[in-house]
PQR file with spaces between the fields and no chain letter, atoms N, CA, C, O and H, PARSE charges and radii, in Angstrom:
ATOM       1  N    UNK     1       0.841   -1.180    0.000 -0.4000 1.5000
ATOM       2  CA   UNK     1       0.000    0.000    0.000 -0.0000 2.0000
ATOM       3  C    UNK     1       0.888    1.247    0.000  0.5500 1.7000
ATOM       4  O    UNK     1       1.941    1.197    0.636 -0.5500 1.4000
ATOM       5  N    UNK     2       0.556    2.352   -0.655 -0.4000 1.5000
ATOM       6  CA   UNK     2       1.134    3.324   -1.001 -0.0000 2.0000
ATOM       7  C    UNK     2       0.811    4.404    0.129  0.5500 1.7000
ATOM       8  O    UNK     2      -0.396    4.380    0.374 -0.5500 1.4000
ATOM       9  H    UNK     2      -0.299    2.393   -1.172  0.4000 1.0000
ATOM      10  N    UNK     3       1.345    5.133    0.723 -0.4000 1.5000
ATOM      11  CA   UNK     3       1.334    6.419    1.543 -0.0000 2.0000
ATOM      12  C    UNK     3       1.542    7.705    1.189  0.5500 1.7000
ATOM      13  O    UNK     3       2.486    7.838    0.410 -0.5500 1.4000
ATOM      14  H    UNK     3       2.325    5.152    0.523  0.4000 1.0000
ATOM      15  N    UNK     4       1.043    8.590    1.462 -0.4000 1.5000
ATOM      16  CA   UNK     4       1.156    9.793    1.354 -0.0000 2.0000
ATOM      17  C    UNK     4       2.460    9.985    1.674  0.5500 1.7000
ATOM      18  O    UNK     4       3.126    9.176    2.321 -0.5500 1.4000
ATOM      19  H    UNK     4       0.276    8.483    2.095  0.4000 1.0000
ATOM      20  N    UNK     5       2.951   11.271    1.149 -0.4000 1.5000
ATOM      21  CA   UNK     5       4.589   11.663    1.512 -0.0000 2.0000
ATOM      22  C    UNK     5       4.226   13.038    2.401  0.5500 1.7000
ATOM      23  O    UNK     5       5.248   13.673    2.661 -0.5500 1.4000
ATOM      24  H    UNK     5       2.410   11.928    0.624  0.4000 1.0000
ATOM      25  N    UNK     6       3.130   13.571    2.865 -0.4000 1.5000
ATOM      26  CA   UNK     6       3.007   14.765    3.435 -0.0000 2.0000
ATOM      27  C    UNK     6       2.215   14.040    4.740  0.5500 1.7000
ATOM      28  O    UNK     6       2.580   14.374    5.867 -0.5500 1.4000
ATOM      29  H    UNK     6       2.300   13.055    2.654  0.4000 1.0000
ATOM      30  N    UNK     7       1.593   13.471    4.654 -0.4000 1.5000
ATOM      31  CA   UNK     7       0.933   12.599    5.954 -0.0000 2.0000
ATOM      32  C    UNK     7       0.626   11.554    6.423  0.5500 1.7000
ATOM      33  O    UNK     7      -0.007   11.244    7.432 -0.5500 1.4000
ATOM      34  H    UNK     7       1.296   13.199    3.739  0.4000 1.0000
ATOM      35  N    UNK     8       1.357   10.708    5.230 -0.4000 1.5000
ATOM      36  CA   UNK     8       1.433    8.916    5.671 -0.0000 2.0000
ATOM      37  C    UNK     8       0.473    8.550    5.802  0.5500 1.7000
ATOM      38  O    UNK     8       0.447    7.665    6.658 -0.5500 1.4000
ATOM      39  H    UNK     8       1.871   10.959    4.410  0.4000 1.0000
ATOM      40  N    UNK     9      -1.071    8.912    5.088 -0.4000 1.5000
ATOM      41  CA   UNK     9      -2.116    8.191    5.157 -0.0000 2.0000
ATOM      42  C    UNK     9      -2.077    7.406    3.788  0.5500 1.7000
ATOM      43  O    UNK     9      -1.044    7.462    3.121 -0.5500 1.4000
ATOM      44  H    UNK     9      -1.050    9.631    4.393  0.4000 1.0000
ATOM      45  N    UNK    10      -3.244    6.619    3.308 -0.4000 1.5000
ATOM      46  CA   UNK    10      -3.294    5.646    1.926 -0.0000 2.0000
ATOM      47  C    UNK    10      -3.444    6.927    1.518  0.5500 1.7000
ATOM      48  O    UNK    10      -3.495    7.959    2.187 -0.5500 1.4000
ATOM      49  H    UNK    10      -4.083    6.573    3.850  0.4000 1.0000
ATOM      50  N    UNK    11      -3.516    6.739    0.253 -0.4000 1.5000
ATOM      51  CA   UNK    11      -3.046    7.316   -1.101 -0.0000 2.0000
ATOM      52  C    UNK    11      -4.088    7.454   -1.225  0.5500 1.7000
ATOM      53  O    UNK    11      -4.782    6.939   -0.349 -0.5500 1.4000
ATOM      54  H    UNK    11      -3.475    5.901   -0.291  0.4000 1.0000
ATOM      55  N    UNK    12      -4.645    8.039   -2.096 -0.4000 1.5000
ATOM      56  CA   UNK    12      -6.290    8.140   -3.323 -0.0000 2.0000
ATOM      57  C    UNK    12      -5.804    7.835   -4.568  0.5500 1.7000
ATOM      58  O    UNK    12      -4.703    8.296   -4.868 -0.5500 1.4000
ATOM      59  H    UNK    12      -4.081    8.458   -2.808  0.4000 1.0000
ATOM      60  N    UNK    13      -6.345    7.214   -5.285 -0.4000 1.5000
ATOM      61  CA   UNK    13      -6.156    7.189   -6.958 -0.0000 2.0000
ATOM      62  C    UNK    13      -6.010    8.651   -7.287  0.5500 1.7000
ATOM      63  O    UNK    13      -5.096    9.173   -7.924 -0.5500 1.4000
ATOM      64  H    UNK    13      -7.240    6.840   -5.041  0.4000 1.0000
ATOM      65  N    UNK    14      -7.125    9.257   -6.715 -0.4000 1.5000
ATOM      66  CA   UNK    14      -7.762   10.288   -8.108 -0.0000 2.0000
ATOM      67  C    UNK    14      -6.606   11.507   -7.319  0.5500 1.7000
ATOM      68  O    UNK    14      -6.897   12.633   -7.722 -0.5500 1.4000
ATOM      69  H    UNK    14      -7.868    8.832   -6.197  0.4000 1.0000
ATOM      70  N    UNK    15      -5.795   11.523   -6.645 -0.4000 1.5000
ATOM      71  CA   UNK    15      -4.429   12.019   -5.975 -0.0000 2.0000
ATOM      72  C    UNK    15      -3.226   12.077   -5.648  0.5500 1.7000
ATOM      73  O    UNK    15      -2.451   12.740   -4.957 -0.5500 1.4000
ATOM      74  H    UNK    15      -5.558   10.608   -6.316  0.4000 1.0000
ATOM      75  N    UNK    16      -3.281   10.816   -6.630 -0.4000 1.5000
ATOM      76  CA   UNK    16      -1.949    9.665   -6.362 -0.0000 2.0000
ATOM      77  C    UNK    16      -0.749   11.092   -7.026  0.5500 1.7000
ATOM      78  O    UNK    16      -0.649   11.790   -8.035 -0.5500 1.4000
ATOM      79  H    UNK    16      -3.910   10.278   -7.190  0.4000 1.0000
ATOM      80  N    UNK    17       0.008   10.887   -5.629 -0.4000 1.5000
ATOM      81  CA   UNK    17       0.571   10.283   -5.120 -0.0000 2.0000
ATOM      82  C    UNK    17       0.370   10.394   -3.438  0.5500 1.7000
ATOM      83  O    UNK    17       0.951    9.773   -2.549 -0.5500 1.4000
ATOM      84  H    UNK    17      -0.074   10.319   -4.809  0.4000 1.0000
ATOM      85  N    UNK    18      -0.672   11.421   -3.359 -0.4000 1.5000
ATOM      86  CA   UNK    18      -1.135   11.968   -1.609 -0.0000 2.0000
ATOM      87  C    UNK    18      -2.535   11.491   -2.059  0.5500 1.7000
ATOM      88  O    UNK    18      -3.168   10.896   -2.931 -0.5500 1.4000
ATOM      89  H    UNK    18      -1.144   11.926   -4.082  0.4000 1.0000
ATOM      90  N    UNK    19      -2.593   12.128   -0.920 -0.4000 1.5000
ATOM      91  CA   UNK    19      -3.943   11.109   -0.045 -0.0000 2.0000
ATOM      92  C    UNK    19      -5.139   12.218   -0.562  0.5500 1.7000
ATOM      93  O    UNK    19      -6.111   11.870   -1.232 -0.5500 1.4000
ATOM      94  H    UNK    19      -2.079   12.612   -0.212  0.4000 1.0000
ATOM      95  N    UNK    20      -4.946   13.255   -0.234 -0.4000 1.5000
ATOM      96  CA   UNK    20      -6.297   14.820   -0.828 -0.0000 2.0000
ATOM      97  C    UNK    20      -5.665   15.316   -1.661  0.5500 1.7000
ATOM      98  O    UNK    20      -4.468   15.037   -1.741 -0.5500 1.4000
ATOM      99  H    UNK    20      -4.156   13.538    0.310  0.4000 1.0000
ATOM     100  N    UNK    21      -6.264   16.219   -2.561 -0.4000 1.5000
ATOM     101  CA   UNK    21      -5.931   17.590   -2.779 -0.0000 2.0000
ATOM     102  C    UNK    21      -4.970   18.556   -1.690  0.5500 1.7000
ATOM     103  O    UNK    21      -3.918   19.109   -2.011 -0.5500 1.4000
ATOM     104  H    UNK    21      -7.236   16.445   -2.496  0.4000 1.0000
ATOM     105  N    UNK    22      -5.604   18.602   -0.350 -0.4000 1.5000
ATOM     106  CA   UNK    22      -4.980   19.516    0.260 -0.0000 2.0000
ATOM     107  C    UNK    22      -3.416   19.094    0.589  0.5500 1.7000
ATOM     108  O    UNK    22      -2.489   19.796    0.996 -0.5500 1.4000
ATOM     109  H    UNK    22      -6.458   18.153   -0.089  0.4000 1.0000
ATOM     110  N    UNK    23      -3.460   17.836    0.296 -0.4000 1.5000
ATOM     111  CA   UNK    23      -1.551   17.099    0.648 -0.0000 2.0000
ATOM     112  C    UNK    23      -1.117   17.581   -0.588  0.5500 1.7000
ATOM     113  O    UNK    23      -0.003   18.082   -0.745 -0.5500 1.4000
ATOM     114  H    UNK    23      -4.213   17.266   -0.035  0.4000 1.0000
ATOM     115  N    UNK    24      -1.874   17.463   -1.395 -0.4000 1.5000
ATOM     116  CA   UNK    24      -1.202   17.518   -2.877 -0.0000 2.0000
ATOM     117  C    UNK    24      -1.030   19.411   -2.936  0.5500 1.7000
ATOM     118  O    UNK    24      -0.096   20.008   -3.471 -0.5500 1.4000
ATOM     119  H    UNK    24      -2.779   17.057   -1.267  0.4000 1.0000
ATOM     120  N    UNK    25      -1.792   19.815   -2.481 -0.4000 1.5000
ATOM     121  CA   UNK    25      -1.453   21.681   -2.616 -0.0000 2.0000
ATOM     122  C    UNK    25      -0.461   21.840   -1.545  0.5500 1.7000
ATOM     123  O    UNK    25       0.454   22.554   -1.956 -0.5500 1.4000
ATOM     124  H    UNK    25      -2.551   19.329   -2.047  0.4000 1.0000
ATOM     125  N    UNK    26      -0.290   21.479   -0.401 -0.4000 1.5000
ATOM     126  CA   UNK    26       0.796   21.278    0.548 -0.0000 2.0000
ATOM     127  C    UNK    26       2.338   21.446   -0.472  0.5500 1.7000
ATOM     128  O    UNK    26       3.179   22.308   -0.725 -0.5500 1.4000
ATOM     129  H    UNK    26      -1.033   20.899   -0.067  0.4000 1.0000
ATOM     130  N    UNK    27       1.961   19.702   -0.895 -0.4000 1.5000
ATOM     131  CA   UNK    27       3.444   20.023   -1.468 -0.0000 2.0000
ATOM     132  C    UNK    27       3.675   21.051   -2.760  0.5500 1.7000
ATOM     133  O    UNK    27       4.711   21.661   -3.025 -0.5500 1.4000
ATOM     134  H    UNK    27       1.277   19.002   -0.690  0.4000 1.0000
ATOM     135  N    UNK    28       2.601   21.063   -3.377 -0.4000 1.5000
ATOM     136  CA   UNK    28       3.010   21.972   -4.160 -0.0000 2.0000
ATOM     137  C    UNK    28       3.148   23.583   -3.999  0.5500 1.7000
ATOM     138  O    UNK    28       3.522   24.264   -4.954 -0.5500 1.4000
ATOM     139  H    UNK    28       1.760   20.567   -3.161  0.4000 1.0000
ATOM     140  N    UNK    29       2.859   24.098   -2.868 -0.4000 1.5000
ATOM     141  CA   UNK    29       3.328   25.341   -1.831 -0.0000 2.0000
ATOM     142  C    UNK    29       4.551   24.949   -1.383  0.5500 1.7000
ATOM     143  O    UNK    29       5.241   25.878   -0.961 -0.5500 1.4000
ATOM     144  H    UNK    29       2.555   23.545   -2.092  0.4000 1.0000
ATOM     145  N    UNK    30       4.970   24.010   -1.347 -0.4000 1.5000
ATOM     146  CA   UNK    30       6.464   23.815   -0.801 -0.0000 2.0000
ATOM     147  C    UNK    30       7.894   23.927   -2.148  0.5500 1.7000
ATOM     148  O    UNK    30       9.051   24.344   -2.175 -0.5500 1.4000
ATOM     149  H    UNK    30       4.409   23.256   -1.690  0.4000 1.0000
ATOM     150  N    UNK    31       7.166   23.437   -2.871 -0.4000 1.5000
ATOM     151  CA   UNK    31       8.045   23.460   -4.417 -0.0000 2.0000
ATOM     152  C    UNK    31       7.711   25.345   -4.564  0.5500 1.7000
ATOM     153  O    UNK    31       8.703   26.071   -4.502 -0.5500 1.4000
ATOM     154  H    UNK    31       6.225   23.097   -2.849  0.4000 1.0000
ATOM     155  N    UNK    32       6.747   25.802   -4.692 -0.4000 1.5000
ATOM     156  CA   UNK    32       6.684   27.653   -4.935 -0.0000 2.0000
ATOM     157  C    UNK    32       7.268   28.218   -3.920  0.5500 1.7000
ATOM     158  O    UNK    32       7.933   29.175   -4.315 -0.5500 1.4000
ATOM     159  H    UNK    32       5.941   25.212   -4.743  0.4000 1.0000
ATOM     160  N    UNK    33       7.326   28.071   -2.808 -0.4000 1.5000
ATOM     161  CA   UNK    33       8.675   29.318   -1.528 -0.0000 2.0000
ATOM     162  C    UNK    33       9.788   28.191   -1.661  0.5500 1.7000
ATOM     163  O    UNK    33      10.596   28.297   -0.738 -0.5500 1.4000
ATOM     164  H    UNK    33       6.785   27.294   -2.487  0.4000 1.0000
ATOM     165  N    UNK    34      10.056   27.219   -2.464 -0.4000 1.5000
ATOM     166  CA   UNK    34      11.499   26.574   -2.359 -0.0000 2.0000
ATOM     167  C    UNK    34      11.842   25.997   -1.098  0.5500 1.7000
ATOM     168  O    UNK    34      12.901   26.157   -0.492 -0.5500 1.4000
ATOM     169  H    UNK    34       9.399   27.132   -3.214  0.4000 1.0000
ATOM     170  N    UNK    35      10.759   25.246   -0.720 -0.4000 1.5000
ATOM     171  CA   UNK    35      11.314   24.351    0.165 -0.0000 2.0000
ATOM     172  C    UNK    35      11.990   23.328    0.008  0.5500 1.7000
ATOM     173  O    UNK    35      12.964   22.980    0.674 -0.5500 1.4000
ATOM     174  H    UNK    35       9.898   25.117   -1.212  0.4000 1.0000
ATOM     175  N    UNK    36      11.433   22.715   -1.015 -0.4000 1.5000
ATOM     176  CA   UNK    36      12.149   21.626   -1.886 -0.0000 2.0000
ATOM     177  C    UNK    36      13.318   22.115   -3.032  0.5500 1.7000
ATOM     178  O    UNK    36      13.123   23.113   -3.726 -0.5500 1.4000
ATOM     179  H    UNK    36      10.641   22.998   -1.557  0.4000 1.0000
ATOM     180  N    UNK    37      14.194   21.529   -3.112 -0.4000 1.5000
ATOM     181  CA   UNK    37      15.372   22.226   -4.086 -0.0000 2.0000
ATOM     182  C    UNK    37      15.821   20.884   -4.831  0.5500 1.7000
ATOM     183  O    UNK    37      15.787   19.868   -4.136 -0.5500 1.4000
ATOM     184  H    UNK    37      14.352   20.718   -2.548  0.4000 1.0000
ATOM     185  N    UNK    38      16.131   20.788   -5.818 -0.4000 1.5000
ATOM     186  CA   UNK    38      16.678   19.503   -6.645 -0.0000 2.0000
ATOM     187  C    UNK    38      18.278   19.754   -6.997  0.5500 1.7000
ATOM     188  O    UNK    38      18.775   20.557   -7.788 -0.5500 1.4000
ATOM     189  H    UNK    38      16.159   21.613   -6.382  0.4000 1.0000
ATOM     190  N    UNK    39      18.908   18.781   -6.128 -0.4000 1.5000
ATOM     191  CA   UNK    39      20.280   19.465   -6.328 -0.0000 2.0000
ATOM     192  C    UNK    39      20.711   19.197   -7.376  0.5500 1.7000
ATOM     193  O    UNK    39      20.158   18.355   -8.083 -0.5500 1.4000
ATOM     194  H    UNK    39      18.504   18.129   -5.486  0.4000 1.0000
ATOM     195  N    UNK    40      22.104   20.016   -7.849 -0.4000 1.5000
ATOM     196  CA   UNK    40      22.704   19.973   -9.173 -0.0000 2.0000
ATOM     197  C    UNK    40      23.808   20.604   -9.054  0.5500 1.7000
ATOM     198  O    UNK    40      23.979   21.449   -8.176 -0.5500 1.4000
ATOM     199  H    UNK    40      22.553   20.701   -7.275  0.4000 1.0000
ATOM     200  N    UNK    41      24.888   20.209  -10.103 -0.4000 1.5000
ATOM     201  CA   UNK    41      25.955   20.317   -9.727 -0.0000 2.0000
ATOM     202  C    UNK    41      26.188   22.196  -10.639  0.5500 1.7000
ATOM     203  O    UNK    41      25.525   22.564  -11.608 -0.5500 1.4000
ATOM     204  H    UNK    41      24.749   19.522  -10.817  0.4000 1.0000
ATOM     205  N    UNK    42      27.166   22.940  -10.010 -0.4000 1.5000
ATOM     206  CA   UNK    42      27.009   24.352  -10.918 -0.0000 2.0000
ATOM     207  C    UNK    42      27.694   23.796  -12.288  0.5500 1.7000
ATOM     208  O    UNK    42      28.535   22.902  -12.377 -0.5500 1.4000
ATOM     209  H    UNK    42      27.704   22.642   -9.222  0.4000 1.0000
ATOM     210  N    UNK    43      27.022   24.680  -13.485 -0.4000 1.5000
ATOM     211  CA   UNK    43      27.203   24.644  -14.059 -0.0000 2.0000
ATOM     212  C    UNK    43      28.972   25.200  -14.525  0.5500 1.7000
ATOM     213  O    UNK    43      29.711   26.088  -14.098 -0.5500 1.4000
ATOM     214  H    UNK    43      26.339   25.407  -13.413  0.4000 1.0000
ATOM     215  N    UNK    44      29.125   23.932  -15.810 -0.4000 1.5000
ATOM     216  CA   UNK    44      30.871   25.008  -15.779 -0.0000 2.0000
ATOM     217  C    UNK    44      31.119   25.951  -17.076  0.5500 1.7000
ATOM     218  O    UNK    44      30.327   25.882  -18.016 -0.5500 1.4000
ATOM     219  H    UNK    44      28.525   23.211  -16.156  0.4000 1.0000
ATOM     220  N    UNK    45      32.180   26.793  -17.113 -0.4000 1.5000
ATOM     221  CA   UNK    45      31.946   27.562  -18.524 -0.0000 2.0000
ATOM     222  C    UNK    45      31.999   26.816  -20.003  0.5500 1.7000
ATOM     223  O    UNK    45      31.221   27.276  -20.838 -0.5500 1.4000
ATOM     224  H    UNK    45      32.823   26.848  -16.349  0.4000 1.0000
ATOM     225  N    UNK    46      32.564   26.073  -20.274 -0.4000 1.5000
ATOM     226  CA   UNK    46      32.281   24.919  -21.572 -0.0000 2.0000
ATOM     227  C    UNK    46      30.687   24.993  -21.586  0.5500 1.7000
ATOM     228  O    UNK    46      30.095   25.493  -22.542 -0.5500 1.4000
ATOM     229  H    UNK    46      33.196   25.699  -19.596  0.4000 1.0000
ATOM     230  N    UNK    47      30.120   24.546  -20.640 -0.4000 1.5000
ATOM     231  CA   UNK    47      28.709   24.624  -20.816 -0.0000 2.0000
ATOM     232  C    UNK    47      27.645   25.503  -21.422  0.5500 1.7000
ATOM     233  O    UNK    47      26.781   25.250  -22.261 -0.5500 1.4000
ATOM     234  H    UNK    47      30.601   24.140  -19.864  0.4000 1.0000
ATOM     235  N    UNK    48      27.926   26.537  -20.807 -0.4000 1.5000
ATOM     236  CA   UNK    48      27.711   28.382  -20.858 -0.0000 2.0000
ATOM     237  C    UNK    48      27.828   28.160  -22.295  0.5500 1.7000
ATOM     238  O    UNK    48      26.867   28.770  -22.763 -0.5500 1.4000
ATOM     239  H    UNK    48      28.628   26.743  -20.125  0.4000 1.0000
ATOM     240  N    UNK    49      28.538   27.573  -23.342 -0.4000 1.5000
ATOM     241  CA   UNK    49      28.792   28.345  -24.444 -0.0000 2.0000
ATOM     242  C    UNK    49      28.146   27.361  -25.153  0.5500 1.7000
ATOM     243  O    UNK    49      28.019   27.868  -26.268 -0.5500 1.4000
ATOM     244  H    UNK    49      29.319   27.078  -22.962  0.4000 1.0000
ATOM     245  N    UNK    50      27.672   26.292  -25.185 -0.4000 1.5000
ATOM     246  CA   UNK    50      26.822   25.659  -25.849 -0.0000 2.0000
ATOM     247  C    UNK    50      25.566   26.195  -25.922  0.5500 1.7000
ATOM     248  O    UNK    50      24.685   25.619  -26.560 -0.5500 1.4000
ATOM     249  H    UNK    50      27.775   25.881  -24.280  0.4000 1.0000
C-alpha cells in the first residue's frame, strides 16, 4: 500500500501520489517558496557556451 509523503495516510487514486488535494497543494506550496530544491551540480563555462 502506497502512503502519502506529506501525511502517511493511503493514497487516493484520483491524488496519487497523496492522499487529498490539500496534501497535494501542501506540497506543491512547498516546491513555490522553495522548500524543496533539486540538487545539481554548478554549471561550468564549456557549458555556458553551448
Amino acid at each position: 500500500m502506497n502512503v502519502c509523503p506529506i501525511c502517511k495516510k493511503p493514497t487516493d487514486p484520483q491524488h496519487r501520489p497523496f492522499c487529498s488535494k490539500r496534501c497535494a497543494d501542501i506540497d506543491l506550496g512547498r516546491w513555490l517558496t522553495e522548500s524543496y530544491v533539486v540538487p545539481a551540480r554548478p554549471a561550468s563555462e564549456d557549458d555556458e557556451e553551448s
